[in-house]
C-alpha positions as CSV (number, residue, x, y, z in Angstrom):
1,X,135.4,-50.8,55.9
2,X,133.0,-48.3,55.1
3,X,130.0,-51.0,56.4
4,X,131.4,-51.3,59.9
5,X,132.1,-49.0,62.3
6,X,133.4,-49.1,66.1
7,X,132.1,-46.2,68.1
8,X,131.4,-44.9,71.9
9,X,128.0,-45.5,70.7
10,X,128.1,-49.2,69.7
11,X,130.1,-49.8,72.8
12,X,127.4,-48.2,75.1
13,X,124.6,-50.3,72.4
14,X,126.5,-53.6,73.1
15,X,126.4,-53.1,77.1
16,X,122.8,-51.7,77.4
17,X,121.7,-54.8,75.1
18,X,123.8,-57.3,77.0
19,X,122.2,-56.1,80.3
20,X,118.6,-56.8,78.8
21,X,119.6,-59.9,77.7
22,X,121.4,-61.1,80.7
23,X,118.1,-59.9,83.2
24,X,116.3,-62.2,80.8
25,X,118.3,-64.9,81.2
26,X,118.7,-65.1,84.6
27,X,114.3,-64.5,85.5
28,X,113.9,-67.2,82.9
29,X,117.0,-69.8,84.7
30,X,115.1,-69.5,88.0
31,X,112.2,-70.6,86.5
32,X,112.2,-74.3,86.2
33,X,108.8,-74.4,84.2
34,X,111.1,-72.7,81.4
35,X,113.4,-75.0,81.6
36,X,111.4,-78.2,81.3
37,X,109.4,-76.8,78.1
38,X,112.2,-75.4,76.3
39,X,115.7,-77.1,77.9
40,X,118.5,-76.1,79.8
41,X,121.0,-75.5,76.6
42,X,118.6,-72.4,74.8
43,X,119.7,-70.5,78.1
44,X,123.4,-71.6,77.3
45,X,122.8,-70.2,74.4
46,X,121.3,-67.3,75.0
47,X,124.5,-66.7,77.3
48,X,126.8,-67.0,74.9
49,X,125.0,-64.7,72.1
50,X,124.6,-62.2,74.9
51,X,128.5,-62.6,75.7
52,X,129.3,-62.1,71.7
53,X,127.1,-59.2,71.7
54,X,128.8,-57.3,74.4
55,X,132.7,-58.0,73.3
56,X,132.1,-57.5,69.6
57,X,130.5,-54.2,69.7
58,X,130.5,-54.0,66.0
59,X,128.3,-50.3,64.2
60,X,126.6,-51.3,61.1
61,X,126.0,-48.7,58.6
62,X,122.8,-49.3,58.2
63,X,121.6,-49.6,61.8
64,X,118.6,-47.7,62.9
65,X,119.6,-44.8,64.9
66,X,117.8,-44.7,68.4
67,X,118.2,-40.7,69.2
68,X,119.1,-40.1,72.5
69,X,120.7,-36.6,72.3
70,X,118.7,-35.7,75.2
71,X,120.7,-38.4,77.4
72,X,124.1,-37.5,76.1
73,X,124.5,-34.3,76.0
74,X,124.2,-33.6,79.7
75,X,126.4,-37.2,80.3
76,X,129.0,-35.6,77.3
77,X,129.4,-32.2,79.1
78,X,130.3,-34.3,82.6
79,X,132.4,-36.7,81.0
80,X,134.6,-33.9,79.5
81,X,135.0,-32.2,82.9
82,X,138.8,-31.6,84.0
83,X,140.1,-32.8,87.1
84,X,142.9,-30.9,87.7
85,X,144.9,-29.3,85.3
86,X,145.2,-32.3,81.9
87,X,143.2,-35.1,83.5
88,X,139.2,-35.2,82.4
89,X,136.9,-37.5,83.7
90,X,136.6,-39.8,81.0
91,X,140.1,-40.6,81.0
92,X,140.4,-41.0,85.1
93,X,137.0,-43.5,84.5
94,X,139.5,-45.3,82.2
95,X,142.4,-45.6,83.6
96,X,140.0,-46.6,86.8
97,X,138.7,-49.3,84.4
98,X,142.0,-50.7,83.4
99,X,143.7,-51.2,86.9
100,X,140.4,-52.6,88.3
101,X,140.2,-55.6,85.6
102,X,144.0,-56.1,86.3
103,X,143.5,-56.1,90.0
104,X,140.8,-58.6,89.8
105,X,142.4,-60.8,87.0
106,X,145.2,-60.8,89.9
107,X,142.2,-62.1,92.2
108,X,140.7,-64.7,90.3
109,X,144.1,-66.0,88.8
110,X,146.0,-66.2,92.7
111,X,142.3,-67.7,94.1
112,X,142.5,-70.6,91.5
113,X,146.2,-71.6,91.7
114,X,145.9,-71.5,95.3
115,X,142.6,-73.6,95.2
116,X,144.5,-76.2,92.7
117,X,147.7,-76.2,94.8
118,X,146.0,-77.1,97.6
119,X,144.1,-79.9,95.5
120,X,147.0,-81.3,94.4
121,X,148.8,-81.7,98.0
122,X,145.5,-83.5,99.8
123,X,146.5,-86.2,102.6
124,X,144.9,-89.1,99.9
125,X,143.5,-92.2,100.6
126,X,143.2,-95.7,98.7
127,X,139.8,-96.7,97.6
128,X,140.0,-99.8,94.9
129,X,136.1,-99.2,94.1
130,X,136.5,-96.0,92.7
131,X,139.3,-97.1,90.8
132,X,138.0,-99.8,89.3
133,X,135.2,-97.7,88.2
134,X,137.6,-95.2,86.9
135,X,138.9,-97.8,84.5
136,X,135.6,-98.4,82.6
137,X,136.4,-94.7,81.7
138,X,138.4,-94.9,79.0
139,X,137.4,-91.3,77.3
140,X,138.6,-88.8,78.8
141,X,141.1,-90.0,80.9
142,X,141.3,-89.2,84.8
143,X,143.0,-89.2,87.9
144,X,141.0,-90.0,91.0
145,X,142.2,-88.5,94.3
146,X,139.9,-89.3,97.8
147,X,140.5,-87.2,101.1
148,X,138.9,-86.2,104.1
149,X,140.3,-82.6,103.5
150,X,137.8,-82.4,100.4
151,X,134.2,-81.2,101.2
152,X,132.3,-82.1,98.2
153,X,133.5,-84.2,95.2
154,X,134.6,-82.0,92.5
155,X,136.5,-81.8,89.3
156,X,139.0,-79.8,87.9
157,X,141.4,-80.0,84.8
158,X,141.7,-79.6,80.9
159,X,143.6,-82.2,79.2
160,X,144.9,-84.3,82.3
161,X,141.5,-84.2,84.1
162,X,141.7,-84.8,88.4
163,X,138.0,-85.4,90.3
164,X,138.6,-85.6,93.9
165,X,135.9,-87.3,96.2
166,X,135.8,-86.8,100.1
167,X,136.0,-90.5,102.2
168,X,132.4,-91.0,101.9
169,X,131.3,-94.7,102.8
170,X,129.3,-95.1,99.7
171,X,128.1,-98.0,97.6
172,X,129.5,-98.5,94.3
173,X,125.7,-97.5,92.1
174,X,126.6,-94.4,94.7
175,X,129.9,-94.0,93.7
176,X,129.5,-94.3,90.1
177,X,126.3,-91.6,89.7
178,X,128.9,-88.8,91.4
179,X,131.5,-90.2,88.8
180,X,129.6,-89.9,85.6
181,X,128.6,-86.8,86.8
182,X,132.3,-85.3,87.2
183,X,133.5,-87.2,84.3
184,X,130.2,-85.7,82.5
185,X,131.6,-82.1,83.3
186,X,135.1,-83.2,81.9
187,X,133.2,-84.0,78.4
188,X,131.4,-80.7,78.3
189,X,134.8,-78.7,78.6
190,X,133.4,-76.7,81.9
191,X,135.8,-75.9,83.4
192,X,137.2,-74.2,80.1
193,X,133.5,-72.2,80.3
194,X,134.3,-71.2,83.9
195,X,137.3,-69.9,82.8
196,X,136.4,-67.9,80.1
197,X,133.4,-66.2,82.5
198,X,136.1,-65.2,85.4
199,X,138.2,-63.7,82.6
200,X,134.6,-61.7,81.6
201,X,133.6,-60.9,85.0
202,X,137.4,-59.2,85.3
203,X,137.1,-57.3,82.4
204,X,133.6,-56.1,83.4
205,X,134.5,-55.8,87.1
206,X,132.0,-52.6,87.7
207,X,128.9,-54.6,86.0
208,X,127.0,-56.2,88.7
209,X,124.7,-58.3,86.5
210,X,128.2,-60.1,85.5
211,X,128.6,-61.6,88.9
212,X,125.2,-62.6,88.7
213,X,124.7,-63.8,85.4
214,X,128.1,-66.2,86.4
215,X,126.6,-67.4,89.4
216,X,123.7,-68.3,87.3
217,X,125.7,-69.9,83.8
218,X,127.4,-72.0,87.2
219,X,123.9,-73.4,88.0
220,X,123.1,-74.0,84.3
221,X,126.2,-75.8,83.9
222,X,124.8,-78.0,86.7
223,X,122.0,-78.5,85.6
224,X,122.6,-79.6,81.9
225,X,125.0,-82.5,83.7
226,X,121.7,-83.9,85.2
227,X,120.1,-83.2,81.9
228,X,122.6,-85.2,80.0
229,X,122.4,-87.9,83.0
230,X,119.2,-88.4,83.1
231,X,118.5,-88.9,79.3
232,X,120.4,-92.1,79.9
233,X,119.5,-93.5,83.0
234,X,116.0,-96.1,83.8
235,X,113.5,-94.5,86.0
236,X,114.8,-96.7,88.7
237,X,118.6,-95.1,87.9
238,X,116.9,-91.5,88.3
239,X,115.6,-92.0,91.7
240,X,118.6,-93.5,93.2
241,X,120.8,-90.6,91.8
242,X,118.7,-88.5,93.9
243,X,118.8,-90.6,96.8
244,X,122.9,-90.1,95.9
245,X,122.6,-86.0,95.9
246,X,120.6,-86.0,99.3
247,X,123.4,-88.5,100.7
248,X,125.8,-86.2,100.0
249,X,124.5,-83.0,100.9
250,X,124.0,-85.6,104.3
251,X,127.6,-86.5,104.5
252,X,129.4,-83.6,104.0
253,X,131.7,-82.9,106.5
254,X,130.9,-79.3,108.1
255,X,134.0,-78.9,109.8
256,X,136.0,-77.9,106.4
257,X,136.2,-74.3,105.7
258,X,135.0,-74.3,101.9
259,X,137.0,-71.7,100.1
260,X,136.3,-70.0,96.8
261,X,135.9,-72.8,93.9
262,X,136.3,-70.3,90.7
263,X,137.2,-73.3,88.5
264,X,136.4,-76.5,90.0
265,X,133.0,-78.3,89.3
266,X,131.2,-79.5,91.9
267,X,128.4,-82.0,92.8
268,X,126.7,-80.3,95.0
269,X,126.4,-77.1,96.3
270,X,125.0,-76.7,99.9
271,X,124.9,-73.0,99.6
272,X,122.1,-73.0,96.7
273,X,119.3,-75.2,97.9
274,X,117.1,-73.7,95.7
275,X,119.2,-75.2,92.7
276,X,119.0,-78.8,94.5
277,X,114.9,-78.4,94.4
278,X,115.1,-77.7,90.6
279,X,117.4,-80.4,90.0
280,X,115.2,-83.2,91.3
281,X,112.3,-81.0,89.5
282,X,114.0,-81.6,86.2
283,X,114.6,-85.1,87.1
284,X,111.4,-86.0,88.2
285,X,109.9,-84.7,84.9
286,X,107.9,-87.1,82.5
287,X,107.2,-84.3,79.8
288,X,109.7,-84.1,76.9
289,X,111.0,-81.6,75.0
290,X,109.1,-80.6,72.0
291,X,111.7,-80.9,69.3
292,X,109.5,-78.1,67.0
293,X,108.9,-75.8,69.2
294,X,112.0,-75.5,70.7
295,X,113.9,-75.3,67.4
296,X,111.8,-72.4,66.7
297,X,113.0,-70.9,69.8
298,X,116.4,-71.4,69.1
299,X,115.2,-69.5,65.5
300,X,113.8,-66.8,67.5
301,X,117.3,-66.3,70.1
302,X,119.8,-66.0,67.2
303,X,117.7,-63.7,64.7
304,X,117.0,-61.7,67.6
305,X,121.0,-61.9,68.1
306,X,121.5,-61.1,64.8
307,X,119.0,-57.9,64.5
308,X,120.5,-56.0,67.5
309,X,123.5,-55.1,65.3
310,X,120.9,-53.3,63.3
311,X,120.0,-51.0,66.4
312,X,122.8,-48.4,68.2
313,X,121.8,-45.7,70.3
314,X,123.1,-42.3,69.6
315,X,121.9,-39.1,68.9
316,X,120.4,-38.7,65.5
317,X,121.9,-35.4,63.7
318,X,119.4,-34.7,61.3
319,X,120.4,-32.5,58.0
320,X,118.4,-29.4,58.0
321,X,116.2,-27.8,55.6
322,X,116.7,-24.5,56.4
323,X,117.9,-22.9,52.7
324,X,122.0,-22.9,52.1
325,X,123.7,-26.0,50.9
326,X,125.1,-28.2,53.4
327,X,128.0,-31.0,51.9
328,X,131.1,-32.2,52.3
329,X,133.8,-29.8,50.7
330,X,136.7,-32.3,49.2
331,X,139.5,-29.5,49.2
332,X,142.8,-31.6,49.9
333,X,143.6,-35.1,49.1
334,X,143.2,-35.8,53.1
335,X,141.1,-32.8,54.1
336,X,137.2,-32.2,54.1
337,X,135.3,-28.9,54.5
338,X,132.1,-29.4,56.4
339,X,129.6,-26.8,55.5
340,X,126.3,-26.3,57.1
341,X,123.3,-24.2,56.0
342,X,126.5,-22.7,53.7
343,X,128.5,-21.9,56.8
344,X,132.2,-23.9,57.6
345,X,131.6,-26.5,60.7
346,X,134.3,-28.2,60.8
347,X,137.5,-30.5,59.3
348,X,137.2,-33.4,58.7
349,X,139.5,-37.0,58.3
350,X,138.9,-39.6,55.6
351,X,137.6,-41.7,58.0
352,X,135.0,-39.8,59.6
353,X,133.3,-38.8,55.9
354,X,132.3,-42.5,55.7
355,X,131.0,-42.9,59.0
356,X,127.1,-43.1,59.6
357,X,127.3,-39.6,61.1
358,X,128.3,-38.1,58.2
359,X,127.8,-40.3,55.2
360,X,124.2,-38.9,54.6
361,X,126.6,-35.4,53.3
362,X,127.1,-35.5,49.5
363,X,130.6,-35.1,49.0
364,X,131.8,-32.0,46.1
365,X,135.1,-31.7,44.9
366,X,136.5,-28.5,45.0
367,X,139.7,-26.6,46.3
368,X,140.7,-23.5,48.7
């Protein structure tokens, strides 16, 4: 399609944009001032525009052209540097790429099944008030497992959905905040989301601000639980949530080795205290969301979404105006004459005469 384009220049657009994007995201999800006045889900969805940016790296043809000739022509002439005899540089960086996102792909997908298999063989133990909690449940439907070889409760699972609690002596209100907040997770399809971001972060293995921005989207995912939560629950209900969260963090039994938890949700997480102080933060906020402001932010995010495909960096070839005609020479039915200033440049495909570098060339029939 002569409006679309796919080039080494929209690729290196989409990564340089998804960077800015993704440093903005994560200042703006440690701020929990942010997050009161304009909610949890317009970082969400700033994350997932920023996501579609950077995988669908797509060259309009009437982008503005950001020149940066003076950037790529030193990084073209290293790039095309041999090593050895046939291999250059860009082709070793590659091939590097390719076995790296298989290797960690290899990672991430032994880590989970591991973490699951070990899940599924726990020592379990009985506990009729979680059960009878569980029943009240009746959308989605889970399986409640208790052990003393679990750490935190946590949940994992797509269509047959398993939350596994440690042997905590809780009360039943106790029991049943931690279990509308698993079974909250369940409904929001995260572990699906976590998925999908370990698959990312594999793919874009050499991109630190991938790791990050995953750790962060983790938190988010957190927090938009409590969000959800608290929408529901009495002042009263909020408080003793809390009082639930600090039990737990209490409770937990130190003696576990806690291993990587790629997929599983959990309840808490002792590692990030910070994100346990902007919990309660959110929580313990009395000011609501204004509704018209923060659907003009959400405006604002997807137009800004929408008018980066209208920006690509890439050096700006400029037709000259020195005399001597300079055109497209049609001379086969699959072979164009470039001519510049009246001298021959090069051949050209079909394809390339309706790209943006050289669609700004009037095209003249004519023969050899």
């Amino acid at each position: 399609m002569k409006a679309l384009n796919i080039s080494i220049f929209s690729l290196l657009s989409s990564f340089i944009l998804f960077n800015f994007a993704a440093l903005i995201i994560i200042l703006n999800r440690n701020k929990t001032a942010f997050i009161i006045r304009y909610g949890i889900n317009l970082l969400l969805l700033s994350s997932l525009l920023a996501f579609i940016r950077l995988i669908l790296p797509i060259d309009l043809y009437n982008a503005k052209i950001i020149d940066i000739h003076q950037i790529y022509r030193p990084l073209k002439y290293f790039f095309v540097l041999k090593i050895g005899n046939e291999l250059y540089i860009y082709q070793f960086l590659l091939l590097l790429w390719g076995i790296g996102t298989v290797l960690f792909l290899f990672y991430y997908l032994s880590t989970s099944i591991l973490e699951i298999y070990k899940l599924n063989h726990l020592n379990c133990t009985p506990c009729p008030t979680l059960e009878t909690l569980c029943s009240n449940y009746m959308q989605p439907k889970v399986i409640i497992k208790i052990s003393p070889e679990v750490d935190v409760p946590k949940v994992w699972g797509f269509y047959k959905c398993h939350i596994y609690f440690p042997n905590y002596m809780l009360s039943p209100d106790e029991w049943k905040f931690i279990l509308d907040h698993e079974v909250q997770h369940i409904k929001l399809h995260d572990t699906f989301i976590k998925m999908l971001l370990l698959f990312l972060t594999a793919l874009f293995w050499w991109n630190p601000i991938m790791y990050i921005l995953r750790k962060n989207i983790d938190q988010m995912l957190e927090l938009r639980c409590d969000s959800k939560l608290a929408q529901n629950y009495s002042l009263e209900m909020q408080n003793k949530y809390l009082e639930t969260i600090l039990k737990v963090l209490r409770e937990r039994n130190t003696s576990l080795t806690i291993s990587k938890k790629y997929l599983t949700a959990s309840f808490v997480n002792h590692s990030a205290y910070s994100l346990t102080r902007q919990r309660f933060e959110m929580i313990l906020n009395t000011k609501k969301l204004n509704k018209n402001r923060t659907f003009l932010c959400y405006c604002i995010t997807v137009l800004l979404f929408a008018s980066s495909y209208f920006i690509i960096l890439q050096p700006d070839e400029k037709m000259t105006t020195e005399p001597g005609p300079t055109l497209i020479l049609h001379t086969s039915p699959n072979e164009y004459k470039l001519y510049i200033n009246g001298t021959f440049s090069q051949n050209l495909t079909p394809n390339e005469i309706h790209s943006k570098k050289y669609s700004k060339y009037e095209i003249i029939e004519g023969s050899n």
